[in-house]
N, C-alpha and C positions, 0 to 999 in steps of 0.2 A: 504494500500500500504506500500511494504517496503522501505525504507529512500534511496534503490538503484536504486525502481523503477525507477524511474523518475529524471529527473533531470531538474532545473526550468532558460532558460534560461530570463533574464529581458531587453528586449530591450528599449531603454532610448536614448532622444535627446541628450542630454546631454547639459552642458550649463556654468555657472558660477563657480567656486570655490562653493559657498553655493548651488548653486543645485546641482549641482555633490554630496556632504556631504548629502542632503537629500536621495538621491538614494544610498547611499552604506549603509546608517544608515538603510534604510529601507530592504536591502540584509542583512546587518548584524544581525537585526533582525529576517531572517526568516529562517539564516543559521542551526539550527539547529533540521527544521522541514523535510528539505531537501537539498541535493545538488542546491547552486544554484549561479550563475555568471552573471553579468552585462557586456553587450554591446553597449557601448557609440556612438553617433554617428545616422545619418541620413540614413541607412540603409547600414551602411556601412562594406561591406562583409569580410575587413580584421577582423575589431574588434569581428565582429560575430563568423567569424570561429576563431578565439585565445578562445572565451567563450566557442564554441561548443567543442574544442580540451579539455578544460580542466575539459567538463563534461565529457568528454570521460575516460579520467584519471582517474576520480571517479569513471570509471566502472556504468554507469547509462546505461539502456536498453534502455529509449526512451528522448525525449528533449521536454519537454513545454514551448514554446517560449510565454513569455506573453508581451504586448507591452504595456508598460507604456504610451501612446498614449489617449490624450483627446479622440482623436476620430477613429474609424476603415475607416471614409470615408475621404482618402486624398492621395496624391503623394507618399506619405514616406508611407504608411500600401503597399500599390501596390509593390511600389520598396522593399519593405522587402519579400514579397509574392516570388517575383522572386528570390532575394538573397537566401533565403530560401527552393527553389524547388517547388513551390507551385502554380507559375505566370508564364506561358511560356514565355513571350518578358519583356523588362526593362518598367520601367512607362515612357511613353514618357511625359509626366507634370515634372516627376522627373529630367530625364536627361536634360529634356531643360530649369529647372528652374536658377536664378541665384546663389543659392547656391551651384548648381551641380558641384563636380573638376572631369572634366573631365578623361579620363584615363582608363584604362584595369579593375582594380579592380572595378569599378563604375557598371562593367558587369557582374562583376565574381558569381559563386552561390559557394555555403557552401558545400564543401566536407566532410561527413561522411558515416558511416556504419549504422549510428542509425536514429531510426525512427524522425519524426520530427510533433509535431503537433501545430498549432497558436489557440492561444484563441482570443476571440474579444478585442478590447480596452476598456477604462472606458465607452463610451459613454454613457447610461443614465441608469446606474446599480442604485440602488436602493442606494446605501453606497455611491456615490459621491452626491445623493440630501439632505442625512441626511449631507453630509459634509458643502456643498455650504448654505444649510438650518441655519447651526452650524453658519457659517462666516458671515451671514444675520444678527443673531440676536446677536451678537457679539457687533452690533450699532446699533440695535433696542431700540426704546424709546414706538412708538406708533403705531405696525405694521397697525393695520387698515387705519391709515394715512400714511401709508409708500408705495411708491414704490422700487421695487426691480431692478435692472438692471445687471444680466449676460453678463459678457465680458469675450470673446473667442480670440485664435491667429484665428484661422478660415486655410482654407485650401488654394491651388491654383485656382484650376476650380471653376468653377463657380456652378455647378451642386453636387459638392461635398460639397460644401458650403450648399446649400441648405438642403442638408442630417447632414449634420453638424448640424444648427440650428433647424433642426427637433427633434434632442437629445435634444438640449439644451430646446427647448421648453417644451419636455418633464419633463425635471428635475424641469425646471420653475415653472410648472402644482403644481409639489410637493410641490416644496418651499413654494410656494404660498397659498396654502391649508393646510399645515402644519403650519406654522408661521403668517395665520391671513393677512399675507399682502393687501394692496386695489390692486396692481398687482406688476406683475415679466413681462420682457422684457428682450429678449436675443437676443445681435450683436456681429459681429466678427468682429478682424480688419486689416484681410487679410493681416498682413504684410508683407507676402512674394510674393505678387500678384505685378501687375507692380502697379506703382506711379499714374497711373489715378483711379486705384481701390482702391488702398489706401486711399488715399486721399477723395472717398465718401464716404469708410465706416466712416473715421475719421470726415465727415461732417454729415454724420447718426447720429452717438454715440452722438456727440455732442448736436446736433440738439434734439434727443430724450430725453438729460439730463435734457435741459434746459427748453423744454418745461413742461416735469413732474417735475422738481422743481417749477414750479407756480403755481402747487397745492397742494404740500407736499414736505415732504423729502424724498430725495433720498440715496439708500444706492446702492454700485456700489461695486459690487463682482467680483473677477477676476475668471474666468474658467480655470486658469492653474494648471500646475504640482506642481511647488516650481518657486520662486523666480528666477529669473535671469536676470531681463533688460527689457520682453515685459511689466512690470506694468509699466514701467516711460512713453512710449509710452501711456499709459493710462490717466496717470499723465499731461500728455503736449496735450494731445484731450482736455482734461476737463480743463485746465489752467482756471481760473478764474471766473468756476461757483462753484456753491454752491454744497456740495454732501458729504454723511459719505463711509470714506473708512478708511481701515484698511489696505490694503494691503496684505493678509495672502492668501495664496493658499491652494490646498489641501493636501499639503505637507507643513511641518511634521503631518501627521493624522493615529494613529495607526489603523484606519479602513481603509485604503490602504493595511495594509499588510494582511488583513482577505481577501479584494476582491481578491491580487493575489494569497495567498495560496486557496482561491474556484474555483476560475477559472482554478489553475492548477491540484487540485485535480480533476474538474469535468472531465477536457479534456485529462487524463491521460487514461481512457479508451478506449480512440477514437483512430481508424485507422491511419495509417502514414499519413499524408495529399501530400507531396511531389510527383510529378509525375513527375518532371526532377531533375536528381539526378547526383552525382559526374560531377558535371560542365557541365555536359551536354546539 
């Protein structure tokens, strides 16, 4: 492909001063394999279309919207699907979440001429287990004696959760069989779910920590992008039991920037995915 082909848009939660810096460091990075721009934000169609308009400028044929997204099953992939042309109606989990600002643009989709195609998110790609595998042993002393425990933000619904942990599981699988460990365990802790959900996942996690601390050590992995605030939340579950943490996400991991330059090389030969188009 030529460097016009395509052009790679990166959609990103966005978050902290320091995770904001992980994700442009990681654009910055890959600026010179192709056109490529960040849109910050919870599927938010201003920011989208300012990145889409500027790939436009660069003269690129088609748009590889890659979503920097632990996971493709949740509120925010749905609500991007639509923004994007791809989702006929808004994610009703989206709009009626409590982070949702209400408002016109919350509805709006992505006005261009160019084609537009979505790749999957990290979900259980093969480079986030060698990642989480990395950060494992990171505080591994005695994996055979070791358990693992994967911690997720986790999704709204409850069913998407489920598919959620089904990745996670999957990566676990790895970890686990790669690194030796006696086992890996993966919860999420649905913080953006109402206070009665919260609150069991964060009686799960706990409950799971401490029980497998009374037969080994525990090493407690965060499943996020970069740093921004949901590890403390992690930090204030576990208050006062025993467990190796390091705190390190998958960001800064120069094999982040290999999965999206593959993914966007792979889907750069795929069809327009958009079926409503100019705001339609």
């Amino acid at each position: 492909f030529g460097s016009k082909d395509f052009g790679v848009l990166l959609l990103a939660h966005g978050g902290s001063s320091v995770w904001n810096k992980s994700v442009l460091k990681l654009r910055d990075g890959l600026a010179s394999r192709f056109p490529i721009e960040v849109a910050f934000g919870m599927a938010d169609a201003r920011t989208i279309q300012k990145a889409v308009d500027r790939l436009a400028a660069a003269r690129v044929k088609r748009v590889i919207a890659v979503p920097l997204f632990i996971s493709s099953h949740s509120e925010v992939m749905e609500q991007t699907k639509f923004v994007l042309g791809i989702r006929k109606e808004p994610s009703r989990e989206f709009m009626e979440a409590p982070h949702a600002h209400r408002g016109h643009t919350m509805a709006s989709r992505v006005e261009t001429k160019l084609s537009i195609v979505l790749t999957p998110a990290l979900d259980d790609h093969p480079i986030v287990a060698e990642i989480l595998l990395a950060r494992a042993k990171e505080m591994s002393r005695e994996p055979g004696k070791e358990a693992v425990v994967l911690v997720g933000h986790g999704p709204l619904a409850d069913e998407d959760d489920e598919l959620w942990l089904r990745d996670m599981s999957s990566l676990g699988k790895t970890v686990r069989k790669s690194g030796g460990f006696a086992s890996v365990h993966v919860v999420t802790l649905r913080d953006d779910s109402p206070e009665k959900k919260r609150k069991e996942a964060g009686r799960r996690i706990r409950g799971l920590v401490s029980k497998l601390s009374r037969d080994g050590r525990v090493l407690v992995v965060p499943h996020l992008i970069a740093p921004g605030g949901i590890e403390r939340h992690v930090l204030k579950t576990l208050d006062g039991l025993f467990y190796g943490w390091t705190g390190r996400t998958l960001l800064p991991d120069g094999r982040i920037a290999a999965w999206v330059a593959r993914g966007a090389e792979a889907a750069a030969a795929q069809p327009d995915m958009r079926q409503y188009k100019d705001g339609s």
